[in-house]
C-alpha positions in Angstrom: 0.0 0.0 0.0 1.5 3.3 -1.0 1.3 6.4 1.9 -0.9 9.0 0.6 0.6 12.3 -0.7 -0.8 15.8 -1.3 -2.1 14.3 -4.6 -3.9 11.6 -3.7 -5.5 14.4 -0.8 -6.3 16.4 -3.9 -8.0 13.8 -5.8 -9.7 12.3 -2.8 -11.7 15.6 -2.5 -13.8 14.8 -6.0 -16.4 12.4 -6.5 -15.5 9.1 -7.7 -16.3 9.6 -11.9 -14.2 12.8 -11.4 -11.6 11.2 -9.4 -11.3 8.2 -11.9 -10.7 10.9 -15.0 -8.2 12.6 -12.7 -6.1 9.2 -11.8 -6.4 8.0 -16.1 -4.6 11.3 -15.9 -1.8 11.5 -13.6 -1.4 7.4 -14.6 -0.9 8.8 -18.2 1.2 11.4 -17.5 3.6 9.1 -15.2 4.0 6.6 -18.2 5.1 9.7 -20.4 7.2 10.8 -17.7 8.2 7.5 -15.0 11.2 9.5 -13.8 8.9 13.2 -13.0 8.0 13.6 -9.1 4.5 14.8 -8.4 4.1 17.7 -6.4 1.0 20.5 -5.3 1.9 23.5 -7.7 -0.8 26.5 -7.7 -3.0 24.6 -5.9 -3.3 21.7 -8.4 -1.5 18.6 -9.0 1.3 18.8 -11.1 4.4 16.8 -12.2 8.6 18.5 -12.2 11.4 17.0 -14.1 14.4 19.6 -15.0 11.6 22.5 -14.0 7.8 21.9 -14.0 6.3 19.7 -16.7 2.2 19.9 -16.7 0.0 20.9 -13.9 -4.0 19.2 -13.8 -7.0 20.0 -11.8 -10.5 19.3 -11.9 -13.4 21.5 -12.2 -17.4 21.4 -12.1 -17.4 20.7 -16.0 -14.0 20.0 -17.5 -10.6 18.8 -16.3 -8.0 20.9 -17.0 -4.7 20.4 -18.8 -1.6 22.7 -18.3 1.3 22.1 -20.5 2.7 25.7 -20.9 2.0 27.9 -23.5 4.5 25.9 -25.8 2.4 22.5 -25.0 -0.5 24.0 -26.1 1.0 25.7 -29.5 3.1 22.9 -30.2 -0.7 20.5 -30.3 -2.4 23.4 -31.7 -4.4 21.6 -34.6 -5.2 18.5 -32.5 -6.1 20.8 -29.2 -8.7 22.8 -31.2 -11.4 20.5 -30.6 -11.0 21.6 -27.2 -12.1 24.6 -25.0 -9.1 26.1 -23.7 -6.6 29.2 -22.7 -2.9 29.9 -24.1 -1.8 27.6 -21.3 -4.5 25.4 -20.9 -6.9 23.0 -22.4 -10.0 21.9 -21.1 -11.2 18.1 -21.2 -15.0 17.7 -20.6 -16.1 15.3 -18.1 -18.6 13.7 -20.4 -16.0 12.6 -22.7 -12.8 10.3 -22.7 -10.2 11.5 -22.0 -7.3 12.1 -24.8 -4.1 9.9 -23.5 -2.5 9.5 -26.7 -2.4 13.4 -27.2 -1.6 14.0 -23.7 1.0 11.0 -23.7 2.4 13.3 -26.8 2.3 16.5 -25.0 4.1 15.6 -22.0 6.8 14.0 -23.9 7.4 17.2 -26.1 7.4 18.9 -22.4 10.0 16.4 -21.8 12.0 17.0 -24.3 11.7 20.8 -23.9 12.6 20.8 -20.2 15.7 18.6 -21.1 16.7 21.0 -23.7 16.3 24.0 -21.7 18.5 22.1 -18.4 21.8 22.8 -18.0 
């Protein structure tokens, strides 16, 4: 049994079909990134390898999806089915959730961080 970490306090707050989207989530995110840590970062989950990768957090209609600014342009075309912000996209709840994109997006994060470290 793992111990429970800010995280998991974060998620445990939503009801159960939120909490599910938000653990597909982080779960996806981890596979992109096995070697990121997770940590609470503006009040939302988020994961950090050579600087901050992507943030999440859930809200009463969409789950949201913080890559940077460069995340987002760099996915422009496939983003645009999506509701969203120059740093953010928006995931409905009724929907599934996007993992390949998101796998995509965190690994072009990945790559970007590892550029940018010196």
């Amino acid at each position: 049994m793992h111990k429970a970490n800010e995280v998991d306090n974060y998620m445990a707050a939503y009801p159960e079909e939120i909490r599910e989207l938000l653990e597909e989530l982080r779960l996806t995110i981890k596979k992109a990134a096995p070697k990121a840590t997770e940590e609470i970062s503006y009040g939302m989950p988020a994961f950090k390898l050579n600087g901050m990768l992507v943030w999440f957090g859930a809200y009463s209609k969409h789950i949201g999806f913080y890559p940077k600014a460069s995340g987002i342009e760099a996915f422009k075309k496939e983003l645009s089915i999506y509701k969203g912000t120059k740093g953010s996209v928006h995931f409905p709840l009724d929907k599934a959730l996007p993992t390949k994109l998101i796998t995509k997006i965190v690994k072009f994060r990945l790559k970007e961080n590892n550029k940018n470290f010196k």
